[in-house]
Every structure is written in C-alpha cells, then in structure tokens.
C-alpha positions as CSV (number, residue, x, y, z in Angstrom):
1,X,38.2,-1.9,16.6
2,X,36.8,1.6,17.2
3,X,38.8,4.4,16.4
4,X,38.3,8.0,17.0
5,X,39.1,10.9,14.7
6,X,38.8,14.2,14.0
7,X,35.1,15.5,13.6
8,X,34.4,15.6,10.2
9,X,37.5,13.9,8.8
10,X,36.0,11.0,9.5
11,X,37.0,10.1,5.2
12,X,40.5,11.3,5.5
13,X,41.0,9.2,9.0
14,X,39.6,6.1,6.9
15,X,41.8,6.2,4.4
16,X,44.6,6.4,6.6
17,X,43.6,3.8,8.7
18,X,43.1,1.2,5.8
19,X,46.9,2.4,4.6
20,X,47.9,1.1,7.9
21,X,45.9,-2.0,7.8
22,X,45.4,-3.2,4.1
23,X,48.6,-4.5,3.9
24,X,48.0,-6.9,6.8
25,X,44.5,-7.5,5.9
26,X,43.0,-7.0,2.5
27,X,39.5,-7.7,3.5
28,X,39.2,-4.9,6.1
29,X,36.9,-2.4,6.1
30,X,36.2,0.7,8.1
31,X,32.6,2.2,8.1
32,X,31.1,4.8,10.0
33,X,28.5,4.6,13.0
34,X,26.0,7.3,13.2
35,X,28.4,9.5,15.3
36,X,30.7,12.2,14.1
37,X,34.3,11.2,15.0
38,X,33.9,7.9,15.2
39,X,34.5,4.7,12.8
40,X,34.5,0.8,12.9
41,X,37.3,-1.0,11.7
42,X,36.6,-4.5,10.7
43,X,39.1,-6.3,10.4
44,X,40.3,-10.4,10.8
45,X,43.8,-9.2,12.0
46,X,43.9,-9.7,16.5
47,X,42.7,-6.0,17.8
48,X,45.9,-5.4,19.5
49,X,48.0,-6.3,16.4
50,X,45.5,-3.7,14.9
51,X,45.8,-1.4,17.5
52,X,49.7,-1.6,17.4
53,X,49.8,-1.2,13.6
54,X,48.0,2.2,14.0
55,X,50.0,3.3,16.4
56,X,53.1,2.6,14.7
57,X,52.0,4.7,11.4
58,X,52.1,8.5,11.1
59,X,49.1,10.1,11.5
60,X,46.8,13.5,11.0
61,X,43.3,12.5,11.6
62,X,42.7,9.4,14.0
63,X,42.6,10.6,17.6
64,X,42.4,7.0,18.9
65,X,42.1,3.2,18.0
66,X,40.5,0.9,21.2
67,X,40.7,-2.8,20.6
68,X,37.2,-3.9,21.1
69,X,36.5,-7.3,22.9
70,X,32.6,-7.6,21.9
71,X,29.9,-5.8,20.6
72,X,26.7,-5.5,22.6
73,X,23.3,-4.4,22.7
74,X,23.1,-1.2,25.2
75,X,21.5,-2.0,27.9
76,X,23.2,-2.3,31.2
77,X,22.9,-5.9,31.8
78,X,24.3,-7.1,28.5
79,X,27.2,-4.7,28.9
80,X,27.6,-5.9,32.9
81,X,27.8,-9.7,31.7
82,X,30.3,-8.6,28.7
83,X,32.7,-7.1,31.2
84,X,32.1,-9.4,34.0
85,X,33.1,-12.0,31.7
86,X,36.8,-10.4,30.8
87,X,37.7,-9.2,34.0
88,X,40.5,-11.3,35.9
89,X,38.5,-11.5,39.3
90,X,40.8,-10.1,42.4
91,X,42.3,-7.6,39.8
92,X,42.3,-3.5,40.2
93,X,39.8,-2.0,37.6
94,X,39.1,1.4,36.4
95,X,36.2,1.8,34.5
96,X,36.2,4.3,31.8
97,X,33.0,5.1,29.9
98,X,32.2,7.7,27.1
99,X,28.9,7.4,25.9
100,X,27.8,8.9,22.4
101,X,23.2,9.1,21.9
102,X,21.1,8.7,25.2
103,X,20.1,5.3,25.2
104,X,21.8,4.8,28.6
105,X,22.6,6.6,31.6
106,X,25.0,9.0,32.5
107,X,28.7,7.8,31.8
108,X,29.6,8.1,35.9
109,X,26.7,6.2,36.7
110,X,27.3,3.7,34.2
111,X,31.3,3.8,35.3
112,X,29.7,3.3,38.9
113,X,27.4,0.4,38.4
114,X,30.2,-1.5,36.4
115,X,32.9,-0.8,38.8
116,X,30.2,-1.7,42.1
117,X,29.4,-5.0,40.2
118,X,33.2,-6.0,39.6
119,X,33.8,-5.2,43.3
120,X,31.1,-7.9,44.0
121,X,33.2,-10.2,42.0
122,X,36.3,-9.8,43.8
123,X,37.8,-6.8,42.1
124,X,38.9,-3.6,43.7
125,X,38.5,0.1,42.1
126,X,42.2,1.5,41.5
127,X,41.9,4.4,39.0
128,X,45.1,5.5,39.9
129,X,47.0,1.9,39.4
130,X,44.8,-0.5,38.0
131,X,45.6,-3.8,36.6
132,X,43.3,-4.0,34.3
133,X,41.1,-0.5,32.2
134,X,37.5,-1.3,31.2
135,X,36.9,1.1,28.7
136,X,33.0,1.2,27.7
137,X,32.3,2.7,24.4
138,X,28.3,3.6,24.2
139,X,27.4,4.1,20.3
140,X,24.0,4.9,20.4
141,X,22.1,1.5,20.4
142,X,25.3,-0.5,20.3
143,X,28.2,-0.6,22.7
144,X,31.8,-1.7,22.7
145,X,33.7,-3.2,25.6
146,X,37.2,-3.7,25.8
147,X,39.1,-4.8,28.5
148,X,42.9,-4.0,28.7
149,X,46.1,-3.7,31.2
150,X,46.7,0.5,31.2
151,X,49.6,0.1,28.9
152,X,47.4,-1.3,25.9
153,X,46.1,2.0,25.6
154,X,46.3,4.2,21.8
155,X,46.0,7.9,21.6
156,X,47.3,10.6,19.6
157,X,50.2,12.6,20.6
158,X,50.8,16.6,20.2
159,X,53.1,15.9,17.1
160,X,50.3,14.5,15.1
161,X,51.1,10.6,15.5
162,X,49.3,7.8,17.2
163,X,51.7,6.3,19.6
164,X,50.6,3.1,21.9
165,X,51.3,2.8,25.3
C-alpha cells in the first residue's frame, strides 16, 4: 500500500500507521521510498482491508493510503500492461497519475497514453463518472498501480482523520 503524509512526518505517520495495522498483522512493516511524504506499507493483510483499517483510525499525519495492485518497473510499457491487465474492458476509466523523480514523462501525457490505450481495449474516458479510477503512482524508478471503483478511494479530511470513501 502507499500512503501519503505530511512532509517530513514521514516517522510520526509510521508509527501511526503500524498502530492501525499491527494489530491485524504483526509482520507489517512500513519503510520509506526515496520521496518526502511518502511511505510503503507492507503488509500480508488484502489492501482494501488495509486501506479501510486506516481510514477507520484517527489520524494527524497520513494524508492518504492507495491500495496498490502491483509494483512495476517505470517505464510506460510495463505500467500499460499492469493496468491493461486490471481494467474491466467496456468500463469508464479516469486515469489519475502523480509522478514523484523524472524517469517518465509528464503526468498528463502519461494519464493520456494510459487512458488512449484503455480506449483501444474497449473502455471509454469518463473523469466525471467513471466506473473504474486508475490511479498511477510514479516513485522514481518504481511505480504503483491501483485500479479501483471511485468510492475505494482514502484521503484525509479537514478534521484531521482519514475517512474512505
């Protein structure tokens, strides 16, 4: 799972994280990437179960927690075959990148080759509705893909709490 946090809390955002998690699985571990803000939880527990665990704990520090589907090298054809292998064909998409180091492209262009390969599958773009959110999470050399309906979503509310969606 990745999981955002406040810049330079990355410790504190740990440590709550593992509070969350620990008690579900004892073997989990979360480490850092290379990239201010932004952790690895490892973990055996299902991502969403993960995900929903987070978002069910109060707390300061994490921003976000995105249940990730693979890891993969980052280069665009590993990451179109990742995706293109998730993606229920016929189903709306929106493709959603943020990309951390340069080893690939701009996010838009990588959000538009993505999205213009789906649509040769069978999908059709729909940011507004989509039935299914390809989130693409570039971390430097490495990059995680997740593929989600919209309402699988995490992120941090105004009131200091991670709520899911």
């Amino acid at each position: 799972m990745l999981v955002t946090a406040e810049y330079g809390k990355e410790s504190g955002a740990a440590a709550e994280i593992l509070d969350c998690i620990l008690p579900l699985d004892p073997g989990a571990s979360v480490r850092r990437c290379g990239f201010g803000g932004v952790l690895i939880l490892e973990t055996s527990i299902d991502p969403d179960r993960a995900a929903e665990s987070i978002a069910g704990s109060l707390s300061r520090l994490v921003r976000s927690a995105i249940p990730v589907d693979q890891l993969v090298r980052s280069e665009i054809s590993e990451i179109e075959k990742s995706v293109a292998s998730r993606v229920g064909i016929g189903s709306k998409i929106a493709v959603r990148c943020r990309r951390r180091g340069s080893a690939l492209p701009s996010q838009k262009e990588l959000e538009r080759t993505v999205g213009s390969r789906l649509t040769g599958l069978g999908c059709t773009v729909d940011l507004k509705n989509p039935d299914q959110i390809v989130r693409i999470e570039i971390i430097g050399e490495v990059t995680a893909v997740s593929v989600r309906p919209p309402k699988r979503s995490v992120y941090k509310t105004r009131a200091s709490q991670v709520q899911g969606t």
